[in-house]
C-alpha positions in Angstrom: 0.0 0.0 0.0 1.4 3.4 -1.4 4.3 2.1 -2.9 2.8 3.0 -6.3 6.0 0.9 -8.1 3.0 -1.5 -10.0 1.8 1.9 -11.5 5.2 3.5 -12.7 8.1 0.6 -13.4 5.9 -1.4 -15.9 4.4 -1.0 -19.3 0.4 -1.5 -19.1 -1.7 -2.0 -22.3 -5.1 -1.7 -21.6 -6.9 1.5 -21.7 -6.2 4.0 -18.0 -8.6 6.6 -17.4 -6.9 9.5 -18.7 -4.7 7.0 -20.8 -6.7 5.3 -23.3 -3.6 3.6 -24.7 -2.2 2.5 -21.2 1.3 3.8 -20.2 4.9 3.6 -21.0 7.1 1.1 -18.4 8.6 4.0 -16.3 6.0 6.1 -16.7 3.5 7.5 -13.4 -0.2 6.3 -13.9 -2.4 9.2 -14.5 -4.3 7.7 -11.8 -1.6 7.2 -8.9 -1.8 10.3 -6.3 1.2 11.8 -5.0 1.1 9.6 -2.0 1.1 6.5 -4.1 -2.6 5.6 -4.0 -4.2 4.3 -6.9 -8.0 6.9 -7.5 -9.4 3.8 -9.5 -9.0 0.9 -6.3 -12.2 -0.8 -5.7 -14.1 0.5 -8.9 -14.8 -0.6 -12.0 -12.7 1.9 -14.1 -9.8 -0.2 -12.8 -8.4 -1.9 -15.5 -8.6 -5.7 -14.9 -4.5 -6.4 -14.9 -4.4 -4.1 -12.3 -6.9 -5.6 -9.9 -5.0 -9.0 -10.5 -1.6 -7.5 -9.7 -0.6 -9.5 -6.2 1.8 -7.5 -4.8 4.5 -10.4 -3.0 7.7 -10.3 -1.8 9.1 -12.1 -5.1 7.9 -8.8 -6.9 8.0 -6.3 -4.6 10.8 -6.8 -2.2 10.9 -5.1 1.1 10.8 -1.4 0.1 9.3 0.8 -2.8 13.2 0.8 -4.0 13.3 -2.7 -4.2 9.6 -2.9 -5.8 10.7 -0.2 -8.7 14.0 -2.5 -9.4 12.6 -5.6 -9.4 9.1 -4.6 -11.5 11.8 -2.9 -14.4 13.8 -5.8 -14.5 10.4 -8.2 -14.8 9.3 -5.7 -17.1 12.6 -5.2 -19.0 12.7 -9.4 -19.0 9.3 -10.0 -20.5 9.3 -6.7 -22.9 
């Protein structure tokens, strides 16, 4: 929670509120505030992929430093 690395270090396809053609890996999410909190959680504008994201230790690490490394490199890996 407010780590916001799911919504900046990968690339996201499917259509964003604000960002009908999803975002650019490395880019901010249109819809992540400044503290990190996604405006879309818990409604149906949320675009499915995101709702699925299961934020573990594998991905995320132990710190939003960790999460931003770790999410580029799986993003850089699968690209």
């Amino acid at each position: 929670m407010g780590c916001g690395a799911c919504c900046i270090a990968p690339s996201i396809s499917s259509p964003i509120l604000g960002m009908p053609d999803g975002k650019p890996a490395g880019i901010r999410c249109f819809q992540l505030t400044e503290n990190n909190q996604c405006k879309l959680f818990g409604t149906p504008e949320r675009p499915a992929v995101c709702s699925d994201f299961n934020a573990v230790v594998d991905v995320c690490g132990h710190d939003d430093q960790q999460a931003l490394a770790l999410i580029a490199t799986l993003e850089t890996l699968t690209g």
